[in-house]
C-alpha positions in Angstrom: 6.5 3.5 21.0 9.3 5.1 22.3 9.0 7.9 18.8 5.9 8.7 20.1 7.0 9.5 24.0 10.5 11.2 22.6 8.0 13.2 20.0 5.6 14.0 22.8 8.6 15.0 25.1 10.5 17.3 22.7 6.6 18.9 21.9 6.6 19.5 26.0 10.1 20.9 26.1 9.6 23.0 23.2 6.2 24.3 24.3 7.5 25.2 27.9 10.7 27.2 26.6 8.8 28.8 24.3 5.7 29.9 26.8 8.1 30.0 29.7 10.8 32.7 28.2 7.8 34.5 27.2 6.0 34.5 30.4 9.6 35.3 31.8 10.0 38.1 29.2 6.6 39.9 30.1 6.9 39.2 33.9 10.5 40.7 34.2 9.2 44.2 31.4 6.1 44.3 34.1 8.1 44.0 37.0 10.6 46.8 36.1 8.0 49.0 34.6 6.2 48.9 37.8 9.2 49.7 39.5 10.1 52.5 37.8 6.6 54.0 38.4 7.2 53.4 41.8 10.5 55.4 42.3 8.8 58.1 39.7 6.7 58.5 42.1 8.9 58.8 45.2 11.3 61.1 42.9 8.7 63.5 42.6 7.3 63.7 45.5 11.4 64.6 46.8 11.3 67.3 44.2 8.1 68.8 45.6 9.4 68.5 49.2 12.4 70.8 47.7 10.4 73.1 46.0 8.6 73.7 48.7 12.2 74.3 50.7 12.9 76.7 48.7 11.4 80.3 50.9 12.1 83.6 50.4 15.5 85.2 52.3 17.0 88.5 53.1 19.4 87.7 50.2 16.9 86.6 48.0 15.9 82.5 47.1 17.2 80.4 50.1 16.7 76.5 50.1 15.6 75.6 54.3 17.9 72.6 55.3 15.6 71.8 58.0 13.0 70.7 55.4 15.7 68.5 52.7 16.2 65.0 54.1 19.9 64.3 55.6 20.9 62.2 53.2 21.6 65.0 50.8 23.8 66.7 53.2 26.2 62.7 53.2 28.6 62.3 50.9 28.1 60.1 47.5 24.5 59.0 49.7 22.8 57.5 46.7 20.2 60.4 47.0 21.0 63.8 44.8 19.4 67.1 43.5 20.1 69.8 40.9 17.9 73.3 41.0 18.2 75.8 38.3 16.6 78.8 38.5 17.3 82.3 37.2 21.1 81.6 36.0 21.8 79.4 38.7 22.3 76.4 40.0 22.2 74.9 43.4 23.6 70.8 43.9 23.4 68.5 46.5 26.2 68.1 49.5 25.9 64.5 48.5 27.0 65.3 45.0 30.9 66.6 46.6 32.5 67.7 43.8 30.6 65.6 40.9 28.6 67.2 38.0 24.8 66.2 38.0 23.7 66.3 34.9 20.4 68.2 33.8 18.2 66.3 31.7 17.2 67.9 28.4 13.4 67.3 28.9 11.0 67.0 31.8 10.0 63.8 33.8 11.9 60.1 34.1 15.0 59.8 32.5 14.8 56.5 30.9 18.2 56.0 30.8 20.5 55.6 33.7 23.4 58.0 34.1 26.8 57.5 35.6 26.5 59.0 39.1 29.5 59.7 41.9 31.3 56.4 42.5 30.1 54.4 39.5 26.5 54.4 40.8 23.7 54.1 38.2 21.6 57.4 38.9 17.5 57.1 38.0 17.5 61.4 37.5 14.0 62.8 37.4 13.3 66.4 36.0 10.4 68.7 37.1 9.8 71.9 36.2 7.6 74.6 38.7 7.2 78.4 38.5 7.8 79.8 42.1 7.5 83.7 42.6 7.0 84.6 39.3 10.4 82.6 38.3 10.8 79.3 36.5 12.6 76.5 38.4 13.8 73.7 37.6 14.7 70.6 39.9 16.0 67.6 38.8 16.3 64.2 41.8 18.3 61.6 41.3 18.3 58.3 43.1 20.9 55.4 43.1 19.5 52.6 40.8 22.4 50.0 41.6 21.0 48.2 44.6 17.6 47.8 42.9 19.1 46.5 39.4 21.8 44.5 41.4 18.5 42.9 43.3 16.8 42.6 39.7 19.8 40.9 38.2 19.6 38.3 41.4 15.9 38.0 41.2 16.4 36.8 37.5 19.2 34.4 38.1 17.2 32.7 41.1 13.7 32.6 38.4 16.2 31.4 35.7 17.3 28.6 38.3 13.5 27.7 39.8 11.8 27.7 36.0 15.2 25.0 35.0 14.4 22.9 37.8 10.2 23.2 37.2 11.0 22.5 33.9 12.9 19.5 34.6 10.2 18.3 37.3 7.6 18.9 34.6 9.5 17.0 32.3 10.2 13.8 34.6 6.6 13.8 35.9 5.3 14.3 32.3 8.0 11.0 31.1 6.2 9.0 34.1 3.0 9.9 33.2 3.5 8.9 29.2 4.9 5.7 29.6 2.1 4.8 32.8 -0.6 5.4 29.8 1.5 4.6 27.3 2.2 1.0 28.6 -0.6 -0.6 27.4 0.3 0.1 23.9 3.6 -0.9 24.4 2.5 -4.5 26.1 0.4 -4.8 22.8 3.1 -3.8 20.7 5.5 -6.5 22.2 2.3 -9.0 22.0 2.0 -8.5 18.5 5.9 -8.7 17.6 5.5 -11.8 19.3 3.0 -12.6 17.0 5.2 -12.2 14.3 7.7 -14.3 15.9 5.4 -17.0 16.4 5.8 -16.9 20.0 2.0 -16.3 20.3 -1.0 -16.9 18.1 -3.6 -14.6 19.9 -3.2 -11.1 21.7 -4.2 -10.9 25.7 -7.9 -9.4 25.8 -7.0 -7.7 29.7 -6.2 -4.2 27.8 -8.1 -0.5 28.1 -11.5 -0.3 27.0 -10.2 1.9 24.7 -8.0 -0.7 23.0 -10.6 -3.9 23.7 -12.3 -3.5 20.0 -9.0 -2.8 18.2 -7.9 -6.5 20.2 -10.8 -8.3 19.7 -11.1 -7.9 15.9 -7.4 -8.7 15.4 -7.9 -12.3 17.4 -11.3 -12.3 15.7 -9.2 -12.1 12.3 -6.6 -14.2 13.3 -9.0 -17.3 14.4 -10.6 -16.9 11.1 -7.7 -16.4 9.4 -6.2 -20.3 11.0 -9.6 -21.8 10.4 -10.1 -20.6 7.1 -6.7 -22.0 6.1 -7.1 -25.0 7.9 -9.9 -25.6 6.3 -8.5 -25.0 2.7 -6.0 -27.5 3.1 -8.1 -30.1 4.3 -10.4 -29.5 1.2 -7.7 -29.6 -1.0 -6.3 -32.9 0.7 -9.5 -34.4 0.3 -9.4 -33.0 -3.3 -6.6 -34.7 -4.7 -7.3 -37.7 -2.8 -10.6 -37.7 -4.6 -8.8 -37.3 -8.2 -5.8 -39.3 -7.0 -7.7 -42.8 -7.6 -9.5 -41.7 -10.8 -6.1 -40.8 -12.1 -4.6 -43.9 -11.0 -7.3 -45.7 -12.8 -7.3 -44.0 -16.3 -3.6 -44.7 -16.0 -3.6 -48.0 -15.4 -6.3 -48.4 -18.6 -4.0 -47.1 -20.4 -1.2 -49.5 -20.3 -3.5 -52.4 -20.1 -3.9 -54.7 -22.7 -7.2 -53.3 -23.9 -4.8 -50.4 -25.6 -2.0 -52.7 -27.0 -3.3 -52.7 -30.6 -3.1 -49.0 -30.6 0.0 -48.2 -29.0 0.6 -44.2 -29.9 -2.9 -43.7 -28.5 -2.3 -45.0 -25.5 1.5 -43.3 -25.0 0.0 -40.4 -25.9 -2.9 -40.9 -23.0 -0.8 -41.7 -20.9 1.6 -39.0 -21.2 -1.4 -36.4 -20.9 -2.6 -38.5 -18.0 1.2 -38.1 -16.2 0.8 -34.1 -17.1 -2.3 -33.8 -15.3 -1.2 -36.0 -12.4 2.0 -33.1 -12.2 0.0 -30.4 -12.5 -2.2 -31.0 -10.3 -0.1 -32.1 -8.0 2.0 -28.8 -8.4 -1.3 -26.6 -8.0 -2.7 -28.8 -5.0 0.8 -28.1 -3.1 1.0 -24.2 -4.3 -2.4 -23.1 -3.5 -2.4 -25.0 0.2 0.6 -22.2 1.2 0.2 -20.7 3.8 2.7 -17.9 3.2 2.2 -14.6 5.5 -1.7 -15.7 6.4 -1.0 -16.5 9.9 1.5 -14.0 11.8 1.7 -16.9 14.9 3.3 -19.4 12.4 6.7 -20.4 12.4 9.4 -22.9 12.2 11.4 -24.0 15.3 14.7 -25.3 13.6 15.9 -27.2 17.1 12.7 -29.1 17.1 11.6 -30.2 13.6 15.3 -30.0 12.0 16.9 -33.1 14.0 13.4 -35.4 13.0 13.5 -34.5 9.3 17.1 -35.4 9.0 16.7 -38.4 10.6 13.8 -39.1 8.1 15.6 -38.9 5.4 18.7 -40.2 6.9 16.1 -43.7 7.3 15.3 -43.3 3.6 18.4 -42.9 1.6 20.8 -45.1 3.9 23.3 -45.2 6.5 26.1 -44.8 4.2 24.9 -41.1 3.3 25.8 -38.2 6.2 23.2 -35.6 6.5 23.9 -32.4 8.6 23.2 -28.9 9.4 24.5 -25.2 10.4 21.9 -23.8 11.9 22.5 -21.1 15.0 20.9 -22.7 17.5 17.9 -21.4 18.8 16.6 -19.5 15.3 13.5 -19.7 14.5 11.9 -18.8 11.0 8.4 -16.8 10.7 7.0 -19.4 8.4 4.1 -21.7 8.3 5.6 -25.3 9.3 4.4 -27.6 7.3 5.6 -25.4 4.1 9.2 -25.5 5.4 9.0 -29.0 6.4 8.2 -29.1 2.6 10.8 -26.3 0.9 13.2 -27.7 2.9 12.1 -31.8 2.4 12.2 -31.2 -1.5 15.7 -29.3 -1.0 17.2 -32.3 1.0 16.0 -35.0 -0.9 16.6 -34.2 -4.2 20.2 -33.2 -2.8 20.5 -36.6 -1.6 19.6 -38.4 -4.7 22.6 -36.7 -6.1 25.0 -37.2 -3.2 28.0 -39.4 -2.9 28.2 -39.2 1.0 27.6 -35.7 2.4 24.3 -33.4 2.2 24.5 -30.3 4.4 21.7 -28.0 5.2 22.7 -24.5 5.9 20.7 -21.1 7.9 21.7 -17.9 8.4 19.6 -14.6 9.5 20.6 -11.1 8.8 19.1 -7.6 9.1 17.1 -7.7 6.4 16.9 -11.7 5.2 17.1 -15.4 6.0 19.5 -17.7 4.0 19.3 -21.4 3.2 21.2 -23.5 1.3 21.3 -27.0 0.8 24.6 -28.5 -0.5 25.3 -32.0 -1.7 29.0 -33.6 -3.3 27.7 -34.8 -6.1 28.2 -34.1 -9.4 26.4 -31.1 -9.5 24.7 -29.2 -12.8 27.0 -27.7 -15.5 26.9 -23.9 -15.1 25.1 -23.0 -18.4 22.5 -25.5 -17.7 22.0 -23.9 -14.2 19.4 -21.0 -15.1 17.3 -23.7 -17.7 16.9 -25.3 -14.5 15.2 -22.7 -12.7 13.6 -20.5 -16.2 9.5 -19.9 -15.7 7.3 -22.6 -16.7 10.1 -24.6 -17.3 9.6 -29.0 -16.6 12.3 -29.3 -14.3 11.9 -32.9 -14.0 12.7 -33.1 -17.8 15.9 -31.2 -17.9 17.9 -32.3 -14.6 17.1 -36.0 -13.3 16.9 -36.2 -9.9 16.1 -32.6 -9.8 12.8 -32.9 -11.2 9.3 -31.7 -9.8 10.5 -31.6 -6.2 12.8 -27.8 -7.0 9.5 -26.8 -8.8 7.8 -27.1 -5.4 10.6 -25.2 -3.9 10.3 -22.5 -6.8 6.9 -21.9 -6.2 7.0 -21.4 -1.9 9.8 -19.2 -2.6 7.7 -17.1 -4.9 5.1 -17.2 -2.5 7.2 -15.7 0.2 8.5 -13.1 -1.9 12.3 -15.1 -1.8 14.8 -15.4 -4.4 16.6 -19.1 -5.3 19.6 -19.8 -7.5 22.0 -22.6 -8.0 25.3 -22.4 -7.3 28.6 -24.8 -7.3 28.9 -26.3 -3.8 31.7 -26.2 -1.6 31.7 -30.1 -1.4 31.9 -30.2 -4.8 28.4 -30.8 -5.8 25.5 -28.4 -6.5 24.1 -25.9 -4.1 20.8 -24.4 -4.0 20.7 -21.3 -2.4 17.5 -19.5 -1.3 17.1 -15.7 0.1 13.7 -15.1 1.7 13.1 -11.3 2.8 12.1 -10.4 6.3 8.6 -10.0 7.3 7.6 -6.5 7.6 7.4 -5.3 11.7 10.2 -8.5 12.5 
């Protein structure tokens, strides 16, 4: 959730530099073209207000100071003129001894030329025909207050459109994570769910998210009751084959056999095989592996009551303890650790001289569990017989018989890894790495 409001923030702050240094761009070329056409026009409107002080004299051309504007007549003013007419050339008072210079064409100078006193002239050129001779007046106007004013007027938009874009961006983060929040509640509900802190997701959400809700607690109900009803079908299954089993068995070591003897080993070995396989396939197809994201494992409340079990089972003289963090809880179905983790310990206490420990740890991307015993332990080249495919465990080890073929197939299940290794007590350890779920 928070990808998606840092995606959608960058997308705003890239979208508003982008159309805000372009709307700054074109306002700022619209604002100074306009103000050029402004003083264009006030330019030339000076130069007709001097051609038309230009009057006839007993001497010839004369230029009528009573009709030019006083501020040509002040020194370094800001306001200047240049007339050229028939080899000559008449300046400003305002100019003093400073060169105007006389624009090669006609109309605005677009650039801006260094005046009297450092000032940025804006010169304007016009060219008239008075009398019969061609004249030529070129205006100037000092440009520096304007830009100066333009360069402030840019800084103080520079500093508003910062501080819109920063309001924009606050109001827009409030208004993303106000909408946004419902997501986010679900998305906590459902990690939650994978926790096993919940098994259903709160129905009070937008209508837009009500369907989306309803079908995963829709699947999630069917999902337990489907799986609840498996198991008890496959309880009642192998209670229902469990007596006819028991029977066949016990025909074939009755007396009724003795005068064949190899036919009835030989049933009953085939009977034992069935009883173990279908023992094996009830107890691997009544997983419940990843079905139900609400399942899980609370180690301080089922741990202390299975050792205690089996503490009651294999005697007093035998200690049985754990490492576990406290508080850690594993995103499994319980009743398959209780068995993983029942096979694990019992066969490790069949094998023990006086000390079984059980042993969890969690890391980034995994959960280890290891059950170690001081026993004698399994040679190492005998150790991967022990756990080969297919393989009758209960044949090769004794003690470590159909029990670590339970534990095999869970950790298939889940996707987990096992291997044996030599204890640290001395004995055998079995060592089990089950992968993270996906989301956790």
């Amino acid at each position: 959730m928070r990808s998606i409001q840092s995606r959608l923030s960058l997308g705003l702050v890239g979208t508003l530099v982008v159309v805000g240094l372009a709307l700054a761009q074109v306002s700022l070329w619209l604002f100074e073209v306009g103000l050029h056409r402004y003083l264009e026009s006030g330019l030339r409107k000076e130069s007709e207000n001097l051609l038309m002080a230009l009057v006839q004299g007993p001497n010839g051309m004369e230029l009528d100071q009573r009709r030019i504007s006083a501020a040509y007549n002040r020194q370094f003013s800001g306001y200047y003129f240049r007339i050229d007419f028939d080899s000559q050339t008449w300046r400003s008072r305002s100019l003093w001894d400073t060169e105007l210079p006389k624009p090669a064409t006609a109309g605005l100078h677009d650039g801006l030329e260094l005046g009297p006193a450092g000032q940025q002239l804006l010169v304007l050129r016009a060219d008239y025909r008075r009398q019969g001779q061609a004249i030529s007046i070129s205006v100037a106007q000092d440009y520096t207050p304007m830009r100066d004013g333009f360069r402030r007027m840019q800084q103080i938009g520079l500093g508003l459109g910062l501080l819109a874009l920063v309001l924009v961006l606050v109001l827009q983060r409030l208004i993303v994570t106000r909408s946004l929040r419902p997501l986010e509640r679900s998305r906590e509900q459902i990690a939650q769910l994978q926790q096993g802190k919940r098994t259903q997701l709160d129905s009070e959400v937008p209508g837009e998210l009500e369907p989306l809700v309803a079908q995963i607690n829709h699947l999630l109900a069917h999902t337990e009751d489907s799986l609840r009803r498996s198991r008890n079908a496959l309880g009642n299954l192998g209670h229902a084959l469990k007596t006819p089993l028991a029977v066949l068995l016990s025909l074939a070591s009755s007396e009724r056999l003795k005068d064949a003897p190899e036919l009835a080993a030989q049933l009953r070995e085939q009977l034992e095989q069935i009883q173990q396989r279908l023992s094996r396939e009830l107890n691997r197809a009544r997983l419940a592996g990843d079905a139900l994201p609400g399942a899980h494992f609370d180690c301080d409340v089922e741990l202390p009551g299975l050792l205690s079990t089996l503490g009651m089972i294999h005697g007093d003289g035998l200690l049985i303890r754990h490492d576990v963090p406290d508080g850690l809880s594993l995103p499994w179905d319980r009743e398959d650790l209780l068995e993983l983790l029942g096979n694990l310990l019992d066969n490790a206490c069949k094998w023990a001289d006086g000390e079984v420990c059980l042993g969890i740890r969690q890391t980034l991307e995994s959960y280890l569990l290891w059950v170690d015993d001081d026993g004698p332990g399994i040679p190492e080249d005998a150790r991967l017989g022990v756990l080969e495919r297919g393989a009758r465990l209960d044949e090769q080890v004794a003690g470590h018989g159909l029990g670590l073929g339970i534990v095999r197939d869970i950790v298939e299940a889940w996707r987990g890894r096992m291997d044996l290794q030599a204890s640290p007590l001395g004995g055998l350890r079995v060592h089990i790495e089950l992968p993270r779920r996906a989301g956790r």
